[in-house]
C-alpha positions in Angstrom: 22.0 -21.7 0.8 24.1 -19.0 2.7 22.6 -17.8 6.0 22.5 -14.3 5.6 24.0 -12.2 9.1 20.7 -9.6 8.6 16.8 -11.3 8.3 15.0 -10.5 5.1 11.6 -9.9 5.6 8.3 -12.2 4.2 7.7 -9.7 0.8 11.7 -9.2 0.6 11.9 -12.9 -0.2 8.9 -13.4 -2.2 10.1 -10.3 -4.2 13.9 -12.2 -4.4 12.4 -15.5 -5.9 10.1 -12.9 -8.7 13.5 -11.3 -9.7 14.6 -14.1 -11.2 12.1 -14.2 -13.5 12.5 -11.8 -16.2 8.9 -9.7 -17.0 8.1 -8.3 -20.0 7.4 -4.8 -19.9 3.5 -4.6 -19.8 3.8 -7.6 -16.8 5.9 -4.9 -15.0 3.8 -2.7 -15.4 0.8 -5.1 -14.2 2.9 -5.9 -11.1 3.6 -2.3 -10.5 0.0 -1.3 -10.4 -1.3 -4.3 -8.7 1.0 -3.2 -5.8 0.0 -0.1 -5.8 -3.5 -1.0 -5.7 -3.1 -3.1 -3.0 -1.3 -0.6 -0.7 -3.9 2.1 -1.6 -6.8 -0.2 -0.5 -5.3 -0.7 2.6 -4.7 2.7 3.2 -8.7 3.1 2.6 -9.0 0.7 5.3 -7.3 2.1 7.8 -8.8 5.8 6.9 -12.6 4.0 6.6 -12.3 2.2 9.9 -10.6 5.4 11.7 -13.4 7.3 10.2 -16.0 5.1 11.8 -14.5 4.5 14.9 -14.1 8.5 15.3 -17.9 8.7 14.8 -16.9 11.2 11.6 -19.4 12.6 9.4 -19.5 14.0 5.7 -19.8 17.7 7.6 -16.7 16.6 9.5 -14.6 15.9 6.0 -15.8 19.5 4.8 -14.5 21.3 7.9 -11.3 19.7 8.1 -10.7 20.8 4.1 -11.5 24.1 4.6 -8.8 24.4 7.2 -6.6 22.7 4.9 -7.4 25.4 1.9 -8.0 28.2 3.9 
């Protein structure tokens, strides 16, 4: 194998070995919405756990929309 003058990362490589394998259309499709699920759950996480650690409250949420909309 060729070394490669730039690093790929971890999910670059994984995602090189899963392009040679040719998906039909509704696996695609499976694979695109398991990554998306995936990254939206973490982003959750991050929000849930900032949420906590910030003490926040449901009244919190409501204020910070209304500046949004208002």
């Amino acid at each position: 194998m060729a070394t490669l003058k730039y690093p790929l990362s971890n999910i670059q490589i994984e995602l090189m070995k899963l392009f040679g394998t040719n998906l039909s259309d509704d696996e695609l499709a499976d694979l695109k919405k398991m990554l998306s699920n995936y990254f939206a759950n973490k982003a959750i996480k991050a929000a849930d756990e900032l949420w906590d650690k910030q003490g926040m409250s449901d009244e919190d949420m409501d204020i910070l929309l209304n500046k949004r909309s208002g």
